[in-house]
C-alpha positions in Angstrom: -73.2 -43.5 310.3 -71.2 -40.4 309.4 -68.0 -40.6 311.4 -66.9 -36.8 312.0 -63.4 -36.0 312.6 -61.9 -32.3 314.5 -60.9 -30.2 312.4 -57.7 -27.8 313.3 -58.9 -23.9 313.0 -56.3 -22.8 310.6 -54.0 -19.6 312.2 -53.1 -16.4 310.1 -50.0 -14.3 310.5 -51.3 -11.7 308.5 -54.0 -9.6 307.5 -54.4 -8.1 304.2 -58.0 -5.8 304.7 -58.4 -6.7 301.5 -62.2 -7.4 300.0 -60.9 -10.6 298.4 -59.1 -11.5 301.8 -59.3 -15.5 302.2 -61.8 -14.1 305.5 -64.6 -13.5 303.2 -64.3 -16.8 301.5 -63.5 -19.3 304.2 -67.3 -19.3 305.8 -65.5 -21.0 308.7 -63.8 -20.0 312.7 -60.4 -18.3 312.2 -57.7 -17.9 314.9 -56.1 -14.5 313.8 -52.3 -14.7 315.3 -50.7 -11.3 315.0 -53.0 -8.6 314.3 -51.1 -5.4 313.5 -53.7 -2.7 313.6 -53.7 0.9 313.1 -56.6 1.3 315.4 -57.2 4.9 314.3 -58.4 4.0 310.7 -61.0 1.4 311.7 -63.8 2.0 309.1 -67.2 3.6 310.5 -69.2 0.8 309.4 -67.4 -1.7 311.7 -70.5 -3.2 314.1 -67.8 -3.3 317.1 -66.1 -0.6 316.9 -66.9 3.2 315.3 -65.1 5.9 313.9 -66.1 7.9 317.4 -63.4 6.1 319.4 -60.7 7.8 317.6 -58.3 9.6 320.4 -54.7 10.4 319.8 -52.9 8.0 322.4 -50.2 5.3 321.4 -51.0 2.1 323.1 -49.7 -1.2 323.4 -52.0 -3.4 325.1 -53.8 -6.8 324.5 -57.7 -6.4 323.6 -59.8 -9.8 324.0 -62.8 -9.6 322.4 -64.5 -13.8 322.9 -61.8 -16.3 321.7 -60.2 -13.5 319.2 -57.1 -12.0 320.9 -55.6 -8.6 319.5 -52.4 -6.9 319.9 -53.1 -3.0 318.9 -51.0 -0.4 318.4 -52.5 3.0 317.5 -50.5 5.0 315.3 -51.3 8.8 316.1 -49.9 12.2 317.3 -48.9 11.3 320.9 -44.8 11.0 321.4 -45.4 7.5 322.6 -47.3 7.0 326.4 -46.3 3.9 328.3 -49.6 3.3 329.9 -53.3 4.6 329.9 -55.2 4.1 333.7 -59.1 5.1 333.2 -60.7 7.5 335.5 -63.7 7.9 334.5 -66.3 5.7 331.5 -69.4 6.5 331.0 -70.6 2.7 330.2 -69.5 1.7 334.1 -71.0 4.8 335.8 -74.0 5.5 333.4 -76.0 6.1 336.9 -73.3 7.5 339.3 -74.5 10.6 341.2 -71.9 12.5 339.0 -73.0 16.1 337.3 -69.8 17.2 336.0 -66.2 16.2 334.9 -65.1 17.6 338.0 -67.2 15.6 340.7 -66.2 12.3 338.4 -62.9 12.4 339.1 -63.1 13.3 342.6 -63.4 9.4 342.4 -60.3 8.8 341.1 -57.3 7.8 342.9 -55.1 9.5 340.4 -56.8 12.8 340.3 -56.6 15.7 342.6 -59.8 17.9 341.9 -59.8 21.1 344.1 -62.9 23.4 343.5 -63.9 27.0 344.5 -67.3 26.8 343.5 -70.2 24.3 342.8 -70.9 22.5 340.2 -67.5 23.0 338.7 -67.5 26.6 338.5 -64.3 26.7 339.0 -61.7 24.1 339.7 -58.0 23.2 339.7 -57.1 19.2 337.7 -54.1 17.8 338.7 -52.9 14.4 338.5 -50.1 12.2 340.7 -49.0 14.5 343.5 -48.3 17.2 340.4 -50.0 20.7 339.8 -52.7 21.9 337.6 -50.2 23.1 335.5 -48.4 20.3 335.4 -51.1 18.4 334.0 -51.7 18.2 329.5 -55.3 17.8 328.9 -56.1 17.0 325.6 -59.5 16.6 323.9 -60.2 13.8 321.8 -56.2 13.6 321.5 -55.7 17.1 320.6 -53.7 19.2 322.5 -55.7 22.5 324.3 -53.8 23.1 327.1 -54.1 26.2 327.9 -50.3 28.5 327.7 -51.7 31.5 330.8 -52.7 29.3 333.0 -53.8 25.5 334.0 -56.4 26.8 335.4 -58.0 27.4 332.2 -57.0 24.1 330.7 -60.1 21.9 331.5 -62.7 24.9 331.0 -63.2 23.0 327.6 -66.9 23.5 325.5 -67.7 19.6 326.0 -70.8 19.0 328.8 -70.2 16.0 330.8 -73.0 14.5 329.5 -71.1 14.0 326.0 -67.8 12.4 327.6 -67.8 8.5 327.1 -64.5 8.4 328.9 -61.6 9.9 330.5 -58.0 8.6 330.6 -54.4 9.1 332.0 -52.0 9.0 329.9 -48.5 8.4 331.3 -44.8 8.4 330.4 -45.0 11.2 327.9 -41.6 12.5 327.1 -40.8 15.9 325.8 -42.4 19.0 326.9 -46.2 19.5 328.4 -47.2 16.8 330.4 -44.8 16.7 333.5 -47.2 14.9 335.5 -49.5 13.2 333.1 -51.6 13.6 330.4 -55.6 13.5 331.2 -57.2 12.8 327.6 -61.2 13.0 327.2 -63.3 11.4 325.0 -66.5 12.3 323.3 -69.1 9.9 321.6 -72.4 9.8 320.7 -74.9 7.4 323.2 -76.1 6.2 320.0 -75.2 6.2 316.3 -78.4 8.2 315.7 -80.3 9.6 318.3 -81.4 12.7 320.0 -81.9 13.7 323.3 -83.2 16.3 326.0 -82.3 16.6 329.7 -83.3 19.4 332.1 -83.0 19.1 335.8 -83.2 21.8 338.7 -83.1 22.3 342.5 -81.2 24.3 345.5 -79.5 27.7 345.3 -81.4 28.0 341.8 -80.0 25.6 339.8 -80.8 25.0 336.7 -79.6 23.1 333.7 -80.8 21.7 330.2 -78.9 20.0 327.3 -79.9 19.2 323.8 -77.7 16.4 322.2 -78.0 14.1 319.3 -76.0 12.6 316.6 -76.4 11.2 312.2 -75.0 8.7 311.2 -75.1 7.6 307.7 -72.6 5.9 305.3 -69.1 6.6 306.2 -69.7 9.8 308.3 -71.1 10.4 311.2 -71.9 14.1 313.3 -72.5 14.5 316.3 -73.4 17.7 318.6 -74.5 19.3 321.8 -75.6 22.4 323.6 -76.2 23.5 326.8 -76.7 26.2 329.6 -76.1 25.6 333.5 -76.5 28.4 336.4 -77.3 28.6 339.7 -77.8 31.8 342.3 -75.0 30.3 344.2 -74.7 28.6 347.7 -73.1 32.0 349.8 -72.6 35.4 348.9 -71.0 35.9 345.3 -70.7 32.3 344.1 -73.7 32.9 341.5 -72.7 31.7 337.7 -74.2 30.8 334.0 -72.3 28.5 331.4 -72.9 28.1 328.3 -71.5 24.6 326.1 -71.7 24.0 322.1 -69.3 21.3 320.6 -69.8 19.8 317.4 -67.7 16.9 316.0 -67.8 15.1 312.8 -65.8 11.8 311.5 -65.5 11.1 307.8 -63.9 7.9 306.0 -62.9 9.0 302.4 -62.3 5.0 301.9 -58.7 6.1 299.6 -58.8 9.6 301.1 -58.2 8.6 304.6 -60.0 9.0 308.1 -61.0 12.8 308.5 -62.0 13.9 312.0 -63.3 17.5 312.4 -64.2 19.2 316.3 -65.8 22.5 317.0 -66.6 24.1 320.6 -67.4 27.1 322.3 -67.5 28.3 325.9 -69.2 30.9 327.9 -68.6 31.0 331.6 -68.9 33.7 333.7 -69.0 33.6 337.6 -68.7 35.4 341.3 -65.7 34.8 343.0 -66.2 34.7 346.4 -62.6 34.5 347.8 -61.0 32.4 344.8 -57.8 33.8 344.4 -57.6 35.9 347.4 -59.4 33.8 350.0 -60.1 37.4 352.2 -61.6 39.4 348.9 -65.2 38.2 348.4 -66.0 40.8 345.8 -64.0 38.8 342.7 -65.6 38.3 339.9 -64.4 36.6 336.1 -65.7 35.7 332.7 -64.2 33.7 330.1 -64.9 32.6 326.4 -63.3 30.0 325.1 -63.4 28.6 321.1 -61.3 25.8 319.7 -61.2 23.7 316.4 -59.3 20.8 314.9 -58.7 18.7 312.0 -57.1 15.6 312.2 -56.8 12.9 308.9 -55.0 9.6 308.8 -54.3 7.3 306.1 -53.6 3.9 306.5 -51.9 1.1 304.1 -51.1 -2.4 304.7 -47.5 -1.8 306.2 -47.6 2.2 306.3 -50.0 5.2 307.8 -49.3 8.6 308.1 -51.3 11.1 310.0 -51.8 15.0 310.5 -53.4 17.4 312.7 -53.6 20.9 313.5 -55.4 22.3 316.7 -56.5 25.9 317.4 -57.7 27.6 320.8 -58.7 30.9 321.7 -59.5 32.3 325.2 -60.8 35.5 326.7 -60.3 36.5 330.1 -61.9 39.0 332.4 -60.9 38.8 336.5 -62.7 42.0 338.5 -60.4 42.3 342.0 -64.1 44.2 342.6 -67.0 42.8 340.7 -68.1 45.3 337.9 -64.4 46.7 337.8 -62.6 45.2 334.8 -58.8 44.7 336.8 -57.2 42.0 334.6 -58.0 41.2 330.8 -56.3 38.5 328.9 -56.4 37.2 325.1 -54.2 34.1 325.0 -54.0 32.3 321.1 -52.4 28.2 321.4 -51.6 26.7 318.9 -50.8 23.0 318.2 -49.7 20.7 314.7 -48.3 17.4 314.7 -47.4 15.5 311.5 -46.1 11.2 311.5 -46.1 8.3 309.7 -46.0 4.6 310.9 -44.1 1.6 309.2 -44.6 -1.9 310.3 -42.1 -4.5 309.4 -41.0 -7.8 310.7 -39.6 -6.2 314.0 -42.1 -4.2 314.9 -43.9 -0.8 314.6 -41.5 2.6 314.1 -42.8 5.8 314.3 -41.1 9.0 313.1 -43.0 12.2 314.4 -43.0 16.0 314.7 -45.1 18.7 316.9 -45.3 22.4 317.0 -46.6 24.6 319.5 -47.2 28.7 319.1 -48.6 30.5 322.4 -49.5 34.3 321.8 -51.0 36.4 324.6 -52.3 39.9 324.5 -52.9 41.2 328.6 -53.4 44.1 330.4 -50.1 42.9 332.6 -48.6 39.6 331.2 -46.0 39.9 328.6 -43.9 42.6 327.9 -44.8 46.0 327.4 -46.0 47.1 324.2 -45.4 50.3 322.5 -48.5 50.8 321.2 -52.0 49.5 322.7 -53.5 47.2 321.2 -57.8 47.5 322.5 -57.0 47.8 325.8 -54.2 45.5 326.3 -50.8 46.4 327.1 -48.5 43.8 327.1 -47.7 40.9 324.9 -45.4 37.8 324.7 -45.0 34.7 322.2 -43.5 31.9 321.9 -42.8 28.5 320.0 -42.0 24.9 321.5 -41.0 21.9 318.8 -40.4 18.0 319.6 -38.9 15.8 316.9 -39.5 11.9 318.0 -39.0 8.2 316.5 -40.6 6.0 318.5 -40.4 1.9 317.8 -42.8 -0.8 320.1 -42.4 -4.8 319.5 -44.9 -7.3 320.7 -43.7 -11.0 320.8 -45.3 -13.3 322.3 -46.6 -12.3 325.9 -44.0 -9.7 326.0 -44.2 -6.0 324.8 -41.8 -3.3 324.8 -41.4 0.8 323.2 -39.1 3.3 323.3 -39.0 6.8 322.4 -36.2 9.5 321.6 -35.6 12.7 320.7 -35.4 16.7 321.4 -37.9 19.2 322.5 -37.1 22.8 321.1 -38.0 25.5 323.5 -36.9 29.6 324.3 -34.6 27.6 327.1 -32.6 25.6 324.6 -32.7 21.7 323.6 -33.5 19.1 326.0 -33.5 15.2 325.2 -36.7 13.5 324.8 -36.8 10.0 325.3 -38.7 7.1 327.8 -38.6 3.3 327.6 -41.7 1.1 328.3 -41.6 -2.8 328.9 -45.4 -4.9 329.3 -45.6 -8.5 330.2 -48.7 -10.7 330.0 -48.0 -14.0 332.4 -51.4 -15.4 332.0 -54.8 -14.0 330.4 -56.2 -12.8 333.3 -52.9 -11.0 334.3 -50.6 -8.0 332.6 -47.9 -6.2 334.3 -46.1 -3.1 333.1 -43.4 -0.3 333.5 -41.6 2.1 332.7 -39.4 5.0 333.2 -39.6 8.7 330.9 -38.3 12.0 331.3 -41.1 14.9 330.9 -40.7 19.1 331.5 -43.1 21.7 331.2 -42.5 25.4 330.6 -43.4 28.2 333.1 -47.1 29.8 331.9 -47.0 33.9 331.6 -49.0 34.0 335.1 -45.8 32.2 336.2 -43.7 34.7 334.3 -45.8 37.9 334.4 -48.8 38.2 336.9 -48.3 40.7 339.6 -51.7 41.9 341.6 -52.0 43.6 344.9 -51.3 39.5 346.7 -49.0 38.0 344.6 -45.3 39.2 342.9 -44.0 37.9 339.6 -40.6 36.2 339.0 -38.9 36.6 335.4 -36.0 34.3 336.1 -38.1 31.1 336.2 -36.9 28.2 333.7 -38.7 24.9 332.8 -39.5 22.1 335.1 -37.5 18.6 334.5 -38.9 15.3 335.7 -37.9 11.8 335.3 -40.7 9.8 336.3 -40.7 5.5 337.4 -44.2 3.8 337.0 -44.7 0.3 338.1 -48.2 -1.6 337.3 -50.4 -4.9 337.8 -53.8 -5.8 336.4 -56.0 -8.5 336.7 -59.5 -9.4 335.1 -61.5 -12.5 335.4 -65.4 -12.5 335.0 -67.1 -10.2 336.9 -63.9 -9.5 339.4 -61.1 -6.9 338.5 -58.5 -5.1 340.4 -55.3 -3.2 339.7 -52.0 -1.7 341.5 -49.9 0.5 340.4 -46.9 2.7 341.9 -44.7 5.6 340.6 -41.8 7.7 341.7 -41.0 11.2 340.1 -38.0 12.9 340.9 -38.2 16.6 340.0 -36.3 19.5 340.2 -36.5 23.3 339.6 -40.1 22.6 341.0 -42.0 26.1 340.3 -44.7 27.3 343.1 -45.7 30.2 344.9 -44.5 30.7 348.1 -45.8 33.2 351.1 -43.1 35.1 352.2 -42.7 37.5 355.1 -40.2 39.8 353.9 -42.4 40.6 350.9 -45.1 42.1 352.6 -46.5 38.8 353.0 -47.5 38.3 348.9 -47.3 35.4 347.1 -43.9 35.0 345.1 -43.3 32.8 342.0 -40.0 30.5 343.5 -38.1 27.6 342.5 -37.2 25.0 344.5 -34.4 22.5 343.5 -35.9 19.2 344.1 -39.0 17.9 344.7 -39.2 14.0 344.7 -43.3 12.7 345.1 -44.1 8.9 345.5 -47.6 7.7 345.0 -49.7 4.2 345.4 -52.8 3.5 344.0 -55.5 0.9 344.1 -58.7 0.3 342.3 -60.7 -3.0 342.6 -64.5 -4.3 342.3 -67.3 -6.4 341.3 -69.3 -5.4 337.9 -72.1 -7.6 336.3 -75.0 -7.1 334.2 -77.4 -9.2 336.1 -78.7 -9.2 339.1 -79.9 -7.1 341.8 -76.7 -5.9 342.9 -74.8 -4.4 339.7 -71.1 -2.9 340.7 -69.0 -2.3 343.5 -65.7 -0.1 343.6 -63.2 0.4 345.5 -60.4 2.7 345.4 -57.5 4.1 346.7 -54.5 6.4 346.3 -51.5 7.5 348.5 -49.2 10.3 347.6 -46.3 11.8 349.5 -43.6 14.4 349.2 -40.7 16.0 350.0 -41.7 18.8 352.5 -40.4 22.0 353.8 -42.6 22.8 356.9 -41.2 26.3 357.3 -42.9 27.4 353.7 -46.5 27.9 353.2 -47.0 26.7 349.5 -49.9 27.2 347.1 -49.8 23.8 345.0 -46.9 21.2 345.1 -47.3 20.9 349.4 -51.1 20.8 349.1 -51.3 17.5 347.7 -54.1 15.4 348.4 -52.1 12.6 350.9 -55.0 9.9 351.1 -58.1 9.1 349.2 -60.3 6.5 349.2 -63.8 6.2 347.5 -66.4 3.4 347.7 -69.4 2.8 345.4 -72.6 0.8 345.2 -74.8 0.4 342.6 -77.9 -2.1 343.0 -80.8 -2.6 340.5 -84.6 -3.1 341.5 -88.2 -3.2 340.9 -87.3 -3.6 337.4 -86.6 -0.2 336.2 -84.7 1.1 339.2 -81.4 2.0 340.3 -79.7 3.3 343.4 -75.6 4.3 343.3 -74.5 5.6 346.5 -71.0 6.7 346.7 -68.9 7.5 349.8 -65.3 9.1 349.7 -62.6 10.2 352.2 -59.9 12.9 351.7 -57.2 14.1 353.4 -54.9 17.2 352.2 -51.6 17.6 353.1 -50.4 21.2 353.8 -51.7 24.4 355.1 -53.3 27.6 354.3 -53.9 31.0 355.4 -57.7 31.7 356.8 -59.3 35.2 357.3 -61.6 35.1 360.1 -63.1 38.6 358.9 -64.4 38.7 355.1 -62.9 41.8 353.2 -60.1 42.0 355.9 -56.3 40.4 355.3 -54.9 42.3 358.1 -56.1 39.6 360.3 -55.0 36.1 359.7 -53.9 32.3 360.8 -52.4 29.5 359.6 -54.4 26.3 359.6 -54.0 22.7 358.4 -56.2 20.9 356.2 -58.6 18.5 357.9 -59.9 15.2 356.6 -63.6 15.2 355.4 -66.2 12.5 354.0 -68.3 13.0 351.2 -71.7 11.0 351.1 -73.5 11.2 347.0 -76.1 9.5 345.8 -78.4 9.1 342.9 -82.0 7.6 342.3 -83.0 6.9 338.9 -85.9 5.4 337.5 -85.7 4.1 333.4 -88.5 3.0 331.4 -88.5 3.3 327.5 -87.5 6.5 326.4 -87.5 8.4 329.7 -85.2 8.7 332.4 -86.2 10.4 335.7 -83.5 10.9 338.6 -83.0 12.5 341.8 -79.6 13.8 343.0 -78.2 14.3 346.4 -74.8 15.9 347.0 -73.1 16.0 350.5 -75.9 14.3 351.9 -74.2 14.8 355.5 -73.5 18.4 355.0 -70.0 18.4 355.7 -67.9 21.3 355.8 -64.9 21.4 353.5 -62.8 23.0 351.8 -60.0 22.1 348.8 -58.6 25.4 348.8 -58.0 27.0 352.0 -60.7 29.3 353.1 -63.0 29.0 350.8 -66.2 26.8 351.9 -67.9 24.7 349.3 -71.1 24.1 349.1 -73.4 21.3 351.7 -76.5 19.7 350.8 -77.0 19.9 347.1 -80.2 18.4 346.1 -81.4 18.0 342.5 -84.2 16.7 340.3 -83.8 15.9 336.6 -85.4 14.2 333.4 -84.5 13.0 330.1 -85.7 11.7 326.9 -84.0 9.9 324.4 -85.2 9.1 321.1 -82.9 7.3 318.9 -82.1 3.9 317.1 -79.1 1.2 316.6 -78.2 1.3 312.6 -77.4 -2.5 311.6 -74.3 -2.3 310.2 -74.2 -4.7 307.5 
C-alpha cells in the first residue's frame, strides 16, 4: 500500500505575467501571497474578468475569488478615492421594476433623485445631503460633467439597459466632486450577442432598444440605440429621446490597453412647471455628443496611462413653448495623464488633469462684441490638479494618501485626503477616511438671469472637508453594511427667495453648511430557491438649517429614506420583485394654486410619501416577457415643489436575445 503524505501548497510573493512564469509549469494548487495588480490592463481573453470592466477609479480593497485572495489596486486617472459604495448592479437587480437610471437609484440610500417628469425626463442627481451640482459623474471613468449646469450632467447617451453598474466614489480631493463622485459602468450582457427590447403602455409610452456586442481576439465592440416617448401624464409633460453609444476595448499586447467611447443624445421635452413651478408653457431640447480615448500600458513594476475626454451640449429652454428664450452651446473638456510605480513599500502614483469649459449663450458669459449665430455672450475657463498619491497594503491593514494643488481662475488650493482600511476577519472590512474637495460655481451660478431668478457675479468656489466612517460584512448568502460621514462646508452656493427682490430667486452664499448622514444597506441574496433576494436599506441625512430662508437645493434634502425589496422565483421560469420605498424631504417650497398665475402663492412643507413598484417577468430561452407597474397605490408626490409626478404607470414589454459565451482558452 502506497502511503501518501500532505503536501504544503507552495506560496508566491510575486508574479512575473510572464508566459514562462513557474504557473504554467507547476500543473499543481498555488497560494498567490501578494498580488500587485494593475487591474486596468487585465487582458480581454481572461475567462473571469474582461476588458469591459475597465472604469477609472483607484481602489484598494480585498477581492476573494474561492481560496485565491487578491489585493488590487487599479492604477488610473482618478486623484485617489478612499472608498466605492454600489448603488445600483445590474447582476443583483437583473428583474427590478427599474426603467431608467433615475428610478434605480431612487433605491439608494446615498442618492437623492428629484424628477420633474416621468420616466426620467428630467431629473436632478445628488448624492450625501449635497446638490446636483455638487455631484462629478463620470462615464466609464471619464469625466463629463457638465460646466452650465448639473442639471445636464447625467443626461448622458447610455440607455439604462447598457449600465452593468453604478458606483460612488468618495474622498476625491481637488476640484469637482464636493459631494461625491457617481461613476457608471457599461458592459455588454454577453461577449457576443444581440438583442431587441420594445415595451409600451399608459400616457403613450413607448420604447425600443437594439443592443449587441463582437468580440473576437483581443478587441471587443459593443453598441446600442434607442428611442423612448410618451404623450405625457398632464398637460405639457410630452417628450422623445433618442440614445446611441458605441464603445470599443483593444489590447495591443506591447501597445497597451486602448479603450475608445462614442455617444449621442437627443432629448427634447414639455415643461410643465420645471423651473418656474407657476409657468406650465416651458418647453427645452438638448443634444448632447461626447467621445474618449483612454490607453494604458502596464510593466511588471511600472504603468502609465492617458486619456482625453470631449463633450458637447446644445441647449434650447422656451419660457413659452415654440419661443426660443434661452440658447446655450457649452464645450468641456477633460485630459489626465499618470504613471504608477510599485516597489517594496507600496504603490506611488504621480498624476495630472486638465479641464477647459467654453460656453457660447444667449445670456451666460460676458458680452461679446460681435455675434456669434445667435449667441451673445461667452465665457472660458481652465481648472488643473497636479497629484502624487501612494497606498500600502500589509497584512490586513491598508492605507493611501494623496496631495497636491488644484489650479483654478480663484487661485491655488491644496489637494490632499488620507484613507486607512482594516480587514479583522474575512467576513469583515472596516474603513475611513477624511479629504478635502471644492467645486467651482457653473455659469447658471455666475450668469443666468430670467424673469424668476437674479444672477450673482461675486460667487467663489465651494470648500469641503469631508469624514467617512464604514463597516462591511459578507458571509454566504447574508450581507450588510454601515457607514457614516460628516462634511463641513462653507461658502455653500444656493438660491435663495428673497422678498426685497421682488420675490426672485438670487444666487447667495452662505458661510457654513455642516450635513451629517447614516446609511444602511443589508439583505439576503441566493441563487436557489424560491425566494431569491431581499434588501433593505436606509439613509438619514441632516443639516444645518436656517428656517427663515426658502432654499432651492442644500435645505431640500431628502431627510429619511428607506427602501425594501423582494424578489421570489416560481413555476420555473418566473419571477416577481416588488419593491416598496418611503421618503421624506426636508424643507419647503412655494405652490401656485392657479396655473399660469405667481401672483398668488403659499409656502408649503414637503410631505412624506410611499412608493409601491413591481415587475412580473416571465424567461424561457431566448425571450423575455415582462409587465411593469409603477406607483401601484397612486400616490401623490412631488420631489420638486409643485410640480406633481406622475401615478399609476403601467407597462408591457419583450425581449429577445440571441447571443453566445466565447470559451476563452
Amino acid at each position: 500500500m502506497k502511503n501518501t503524505l500532505p503536501t504544503e501548497t507552495p506560496c508566491f510573493k510575486r508574479w512575473g505575467r510572464k508566459t514562462w512564469s513557474v504557473f504554467a509549469s507547476l500543473h499543481r494548487a498555488v497560494t498567490i501571497g501578494v498580488l500587485a495588480v494593475g487591474m486596468s490592463i487585465i487582458l480581454l481573453a481572461a475567462e473571469t474578468v474582461s476588458a469591459h470592466e475597465i472604469d477609472s477609479t483607484q481602489v484598494m480593497r480585498e477581492l476573494r475569488i474561492r481560496e485565491v485572495g487578491i489585493s488590487g489596486s487599479q492604477s488610473l486617472p482618478v486623484r485617489n478615492i478612499q472608498s466605492q459604495t454600489p448603488l445600483f448592479n445590474r447582476k443583483v437587480q437583473a428583474y427590478a421594476p427599474v426603467h431608467s437610471l433615475e428610478s434605480a437609484l431612487r433605491l439608494s440610500p446615498s442618492v437623492d433623485v428629484r424628477e420633474r417628469g416621468g420616466r426620467g425626463t428630467q431629473a436632478d442627481i445628488s448624492v450625501r445631503g449635497g446638490s446636483f451640482d455638487q455631484t462629478m459623474v463620470l462615464l466609464n471613468g471619464i469625466n463629463f460633467t457638465d460646466a452650465r449646469t448639473g442639471h445636464q450632467s447625467h443626461a448622458i447617451p447610455v440607455d439604462f439597459e447598457a449600465i452593468s453598474s453604478v458606483e460612488l466614489l468618495d474622498g476625491i480631493p481637488g476640484v469637482g466632486a464636493y459631494a461625491g463622485a457617481v461613476n457608471i459602468r457599461t458592459q455588454p450582457l454577453l461577449p457576443t450577442y444581440l438583442r431587441l427590447e420594445g415595451s409600451g403602455g399608459q400616457y403613450g409610452s413607448a420604447f425600443g432598444l437594439l443592443s449587441g456586442a463582437v468580440t473576437a481576439g483581443r478587441c471587443s465592440v459593443f453598441a446600442a440605440a434607442s428611442y423612448r416617448k410618451s404623450d405625457g401624464y398632464r398637460q405639457n409633460t410630452d417628450f422623445e429621446n433618442i440614445n446611441a453609444f458605441l464603445r470599443a476595448v483593444y489590447d495591443a499586447r506591447r501597445g497597451g490597453v486602448f479603450d475608445v467611447q462614442v455617444g449621442y443624445q437627443d432629448r427634447q421635452f414639455g415643461s410643465n412647471g420645471f423651473y418656474a413651478a407657476y409657468n406650465p408653457l416651458q418647453w427645452e431640447h438638448t443634444s448632447t455628443a461626447l467621445t474618449s480615448l483612454r490607453w494604458v500600458k502596464s510593466t511588471d513594476r511600472y504603468s502609465v496611462g492617458a486619456s482625453a475626454g470631449y463633450r458637447k451640449n446644445f441647449d434650447r429652454y422656451d419660457w413659452t413653448r415654440g419661443t426660443a428664450m434661452n440658447r446655450h452651446n457649452t464645450d468641456n473638456v477633460d485630459v489626465k495623464l499618470w504613471s504608477d510605480y510599485l516597489w517594496r513599500w507600496g504603490r506611488t502614483t504621480l498624476g495630472g488633469d486638465y479641464a477647459f469649459h467654453h460656453i457660447y449663450s444667449t445670456n451666460l458669459g460676458e458680452k461679446m462684441h460681435h455675434a456669434h449665430d445667435y449667441y451673445t455672450h461667452a465665457k472660458a475657463r481652465h481648472i488643473g490638479n497636479v497629484y502624487l498619491n501612494h497606498a500600502v497594503s500589509w497584512q490586513k491593514v491598508e492605507a493611501s494618501a494623496a496631495i497636491g494643488v488644484s489650479f483654478t481662475p480663484y487661485g491655488t488650493t491644496p489637494l490632499w485626503n488620507v484613507g486607512v482600511g482594516y480587514a479583522p476577519a474575512e467576513e469583515w472590512h472596516i474603513d475611513a477616511g477624511l479629504s478635502q474637495s471644492m467645486r467651482l460655481p457653473t455659469f447658471t451660478d455666475l450668469y443666468y438671469t430670467s424673469p424668476a431668478q437674479i444672477n450673482n457675479l461675486d460667487l467663489t468656489p465651494e470648500k469641503a472637508v469631508t469624514l467617512h466612517l464604514g463597516a462591511e460584512y459578507r458571509r454566504g448568502v447574508w450581507h450588510a453594511s454601515l457607514s457614516g460621514y460628516h462634511r463641513w462646508g462653507r461658502d455653500i452656493i444656493d438660491r435663495v427667495m428673497r422678498e426685497d427682490m421682488g420675490n426672485k430667486w438670487h444666487s447667495e452664499q452662505s458661510s457654513r453648511l455642516n450635513t451629517f448622514g447614516l446609511e444602511f444597506r443589508g439583505g439576503y441574496s441566493s441563487e436557489e430557491g424560491w425566494l431569491r433576494q431581499v434588501t433593505l436599506s436606509y439613509g438619514y441625512v441632516t443639516s444645518d438649517k436656517r428656517t427663515h430662508l426658502i432654499t432651492q437645493n442644500s435645505m431640500d434634502y431628502m431627510r429619511h429614506k428607506a427602501a425594501l425589496s423582494v424578489a421570489v422565483h416560481f413555476l420555473r421560469n418566473f419571477s416577481w420583485v416588488v419593491t416598496g420605498s418611503v421618503y421624506d424631504r426636508n424643507g419647503d417650497y412655494i405652490y401656485y394654486p392657479v396655473s399660469g398665475d405667481s401672483s398668488t402663492s403659499e409656502i408649503r412643507r414637503y410631505k412624506p410619501y410611499f412608493l409601491l413598484d413591481s415587475r412580473l417577468s416571465w424567461e424561457k430561452g431566448i425571450c423575455r416577457l415582462y409587465v411593469d407597474a409603477s406607483n401601484l397605490t397612486g400616490q401623490r408626490y412631488c420631489d420638486i415643489g409643485g410640480i406633481p409626478l406622475p401615478r399609476e404607470w403601467f407597462t408591457f414589454g419583450a425581449a429577445i436575445t440571441i447571443g453566445k459565451h466565447i470559451k476563452y482558452k
